[in-house]
Steps between C-alpha positions, in 0.01 A plus 500: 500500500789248422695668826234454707418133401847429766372636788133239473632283797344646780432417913112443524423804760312290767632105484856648365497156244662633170255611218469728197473848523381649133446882622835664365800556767530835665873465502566426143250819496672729711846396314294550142380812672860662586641359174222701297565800744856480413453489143240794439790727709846353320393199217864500374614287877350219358658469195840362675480111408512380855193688652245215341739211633501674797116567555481119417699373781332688719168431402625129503615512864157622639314235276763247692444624830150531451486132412680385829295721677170375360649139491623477855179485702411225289810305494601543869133590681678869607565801352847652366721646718839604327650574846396141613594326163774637354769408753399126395501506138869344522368229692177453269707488179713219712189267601379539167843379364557191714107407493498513059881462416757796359439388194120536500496833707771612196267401273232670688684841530641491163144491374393750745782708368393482137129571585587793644750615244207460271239656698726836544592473140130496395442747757745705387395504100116614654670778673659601221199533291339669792762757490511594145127573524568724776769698328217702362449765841147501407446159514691486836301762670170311371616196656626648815153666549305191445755297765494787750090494467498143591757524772298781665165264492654168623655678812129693560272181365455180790760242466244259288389748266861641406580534113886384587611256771688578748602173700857525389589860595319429834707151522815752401503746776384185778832383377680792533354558824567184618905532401508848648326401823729193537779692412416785778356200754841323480668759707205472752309807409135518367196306646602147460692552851154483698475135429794434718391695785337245651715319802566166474417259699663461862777239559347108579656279687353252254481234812229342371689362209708277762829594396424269185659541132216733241482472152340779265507403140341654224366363207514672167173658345301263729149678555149389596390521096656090572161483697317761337496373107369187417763391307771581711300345795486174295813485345672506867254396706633148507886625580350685816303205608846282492658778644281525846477162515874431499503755749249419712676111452844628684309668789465857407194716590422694197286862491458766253342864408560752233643799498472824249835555329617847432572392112370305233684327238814612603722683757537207713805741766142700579354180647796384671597854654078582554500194724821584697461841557120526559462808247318426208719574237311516165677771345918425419587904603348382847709151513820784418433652749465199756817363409666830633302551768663273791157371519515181744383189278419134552843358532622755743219372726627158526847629524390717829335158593787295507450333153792435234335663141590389152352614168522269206417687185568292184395774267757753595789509331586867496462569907421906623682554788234742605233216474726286718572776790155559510391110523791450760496127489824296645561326187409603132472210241451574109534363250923469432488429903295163402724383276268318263742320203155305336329591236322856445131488547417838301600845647522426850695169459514344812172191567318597841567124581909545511401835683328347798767217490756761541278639782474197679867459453572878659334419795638190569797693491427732752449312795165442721541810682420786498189460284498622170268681312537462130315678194476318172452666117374202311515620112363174264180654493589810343405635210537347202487180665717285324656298434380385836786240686380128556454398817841233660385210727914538583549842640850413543457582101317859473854663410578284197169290407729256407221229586197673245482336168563625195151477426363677773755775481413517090123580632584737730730675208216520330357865348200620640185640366613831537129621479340312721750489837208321741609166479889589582399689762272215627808259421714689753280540782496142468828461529611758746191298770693210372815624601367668841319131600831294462668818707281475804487152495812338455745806494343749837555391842378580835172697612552844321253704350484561094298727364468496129365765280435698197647819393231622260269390214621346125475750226174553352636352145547176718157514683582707842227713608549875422193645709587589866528340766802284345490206767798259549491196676653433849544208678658401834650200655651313762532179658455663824147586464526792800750691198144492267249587780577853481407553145155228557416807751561775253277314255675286304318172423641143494643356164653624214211714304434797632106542539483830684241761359605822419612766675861406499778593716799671336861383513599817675260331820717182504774637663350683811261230525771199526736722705177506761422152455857374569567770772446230789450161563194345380 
């Protein structure tokens, strides 16, 4: 009973929110099961000291996975997937580290550490006790009996009237089956190939754009649950009111929609690469398998159209080289290429403001012509969310913030509530519309079009939406009003909040869609 008590955390079957299961594990069974087995045929292998300490870490290893896996859906609004998440856990244990402080994630994993020491060590004196009982065969074969009776019923007996529970041997081989398939999908066998069979779209001329400069820029974790939730609506409503009025107030026509993201919480490449390749890519074996496909995407379009393309990415800082052959952009900008020297802002460092500065700068650069089309990563709105940058009147200052007070700089130092994330996620929306109003304003010039978007919903621990469809906001505009009247015509209404009733296009339509639009002169 005491060994079962660690595997209680459970994924509720039908919402997937974490709850308690009290119906014993059918795992710790089947182990309990093969360790009786074993010592009815040959008790004496269990009287070598290490078997107990043995049994205990693994018995403590499926209680931890168990716990992620229950604790996930809850925490991020999507399941586990170990082929998915375990290629970021460097980057995890990073973000955590800049957003608390080394010191406080030491602290953190030195406690961790101990509580599992102890955990393994009390695990370890039950299984000892367990094991002496079972030194006598009879005893053993009893027990095995009894387990193998139980096993038998739970796999003939419907799922919700099962003696043992079975949710984490179920969540075990989905796991397993997800590695293998990745594993086999990587090298472009299996069935996730299908979902690139689709062509792509033919080549535009994009005429319609007027040879004029375009801007994509995405904003981090920015999804309609800003419209959706009350709080969220009121908490920003009054940013995105300044917002379209300074816009509106330096000429710009302003339209938007929403769009279904292929990911929620998380996994903002899907987004980007869904949108530029037109395949929705929902599953990471499938965006593998893009990336070495020679699949034409977004950028190469305006490349084949006479456009200049640049990709600013401010969250990069270890580049793939196979990401960046299949992108195919002119110039690649991360994070070292930017050159930030101010002060860190949590994980990701560099404030959107100095970002879009240094885009404004880039361009300059480059000369009027050709046009340029330029994709932005903005990052201040990422999870966690702080310390969240103040906003510089001077933008001749967003690499050193030499003009922010001490005062404001000690408030935006400050430690969050770590259990309650809404109102620094609130906090850097408003900053990042901040930010993007002084940008078009005073920083953009000329009659290009910017369309400005979100990759996918917050995590559900912040407030994002988990259930499907997992809409993001998308808005488009342009002083030239004949750059917006395409979208207008696809449905997008006038203003910044997105009103449109459901059903929603995907981001995999944008990109044949605007391709068409743009083809020829409007």
């Amino acid at each position: 009973m005491l060994l079962a008590l660690v595997f209680v955390p459970a994924r509720d079957p039908v919402t997937h929110s974490l709850t308690i299961e009290w119906r014993p594990s059918a795992e710790l069974a089947c182990l309990l099961f093969l360790v009786a087995v074993a010592a009815a045929v040959r008790p004496q292998i269990f009287e070598a000291s290490p078997t107990a300490w043995i049994l205990a870490v693994v018995v403590a290893a499926m209680a931890f996975l168990n716990l992620v896996d229950a604790a996930t859906p809850t925490l991020l609004g999507r399941d586990l997937n170990l082929y998915w998440d375990l290629p970021h856990l460097p980057s995890l244990f990073g973000l955590a580290g800049e957003a608390a402080g080394v010191w406080r994630i030491s602290g953190a994993i030195a406690l961790l550490s101990g509580a599992i020491l102890l955990l393994i060590a009390g695990i370890t004196r039950i299984w000892r006790e367990v094991l002496s009982v079972l030194t006598d065969r009879r005893v053993a074969l009893g027990f095995a009996i009894l387990l193998g009776v139980a096993m038998d019923v739970t796999v003939l007996m419907p799922a919700e009237e099962r003696p043992l529970a079975t949710g984490l041997g179920l969540d075990i081989i989905r796991q397993s089956a997800a590695l293998i398939q990745g594993r086999f999908a990587a090298t472009g066998g299996g069935p996730y190939a299908a979902a690139l069979s689709a062509p792509p779209p033919p080549h535009s001329e994009l005429a319609g754009l007027k040879q004029r400069d375009v801007y994509l820029v995405y904003i981090e974790s920015y999804g309609t649950t800003v419209f959706d939730t009350p709080e969220f609506r009121t908490g920003l409503s009054q940013s995105l009111s300044q917002f379209e009025t300074s816009l509106r107030s330096a000429g710009y026509t302003v339209a938007s929609n929403r769009l279904i993201s292929p990911t929620f919480g998380g996994g903002s490449w899907l987004a980007h690469a869904t949108l530029a390749s037109g395949v929705r890519l929902d599953d990471p074996v499938v965006y593998t398998l893009l990336l070495n496909s020679g699949r034409k995407l977004l950028p190469a379009y305006f490349k084949d159209a006479g456009w200049r393309t640049i990709d600013i990415a401010p969250g990069i800082k270890a580049p793939s080289a196979t990401a960046m052959a299949a992108w195919g952009f002119d110039h690649e900008i991360f994070a070292s290429e930017l050159d930030y020297r101010g002060p860190s802002f949590g994980w990701f460092a560099i404030p959107d403001q100095f970002t879009l500065d240094r885009a404004a700068t880039i361009r300059s650069a480059l000369g009027p012509t050709p046009p340029v089309f330029t994709q932005l990563i903005l990052v201040s709105s990422h999870i966690p969310f702080a310390p969240v940058p103040p906003y510089l009147a001077d933008w001749d200052d967003s690499g050193t913030f030499s003009t922010a007070s001490a005062t404001v700089m000690d408030h935006v130092w400050r430690l969050p509530e770590w259990s309650r994330l809404a109102p620094e996620y609130l906090d850097s929306l408003r900053y990042d519309f901040t930010v993007l109003g002084g940008w078009l304003t005073s920083r953009m010039s000329g009659d290009g079009l910017i369309i400005l978007l979100g990759d996918h919903q917050p995590p559900a621990i912040v407030g994002g939406q988990p259930q499907p469809p997992w809409t993001v906001p998308i808005h488009v505009l342009s002083r030239d009003p004949d750059l917006v009247a395409p979208f207008v015509a696809e449905g997008y209404v006038s203003g910044i909040i997105p009103t449109q009733a459901p059903p929603h296009p995907g981001m995999e339509t944008f990109l044949a869609r605007f391709l068409a639009a743009f083809d020829r002169p409007g």
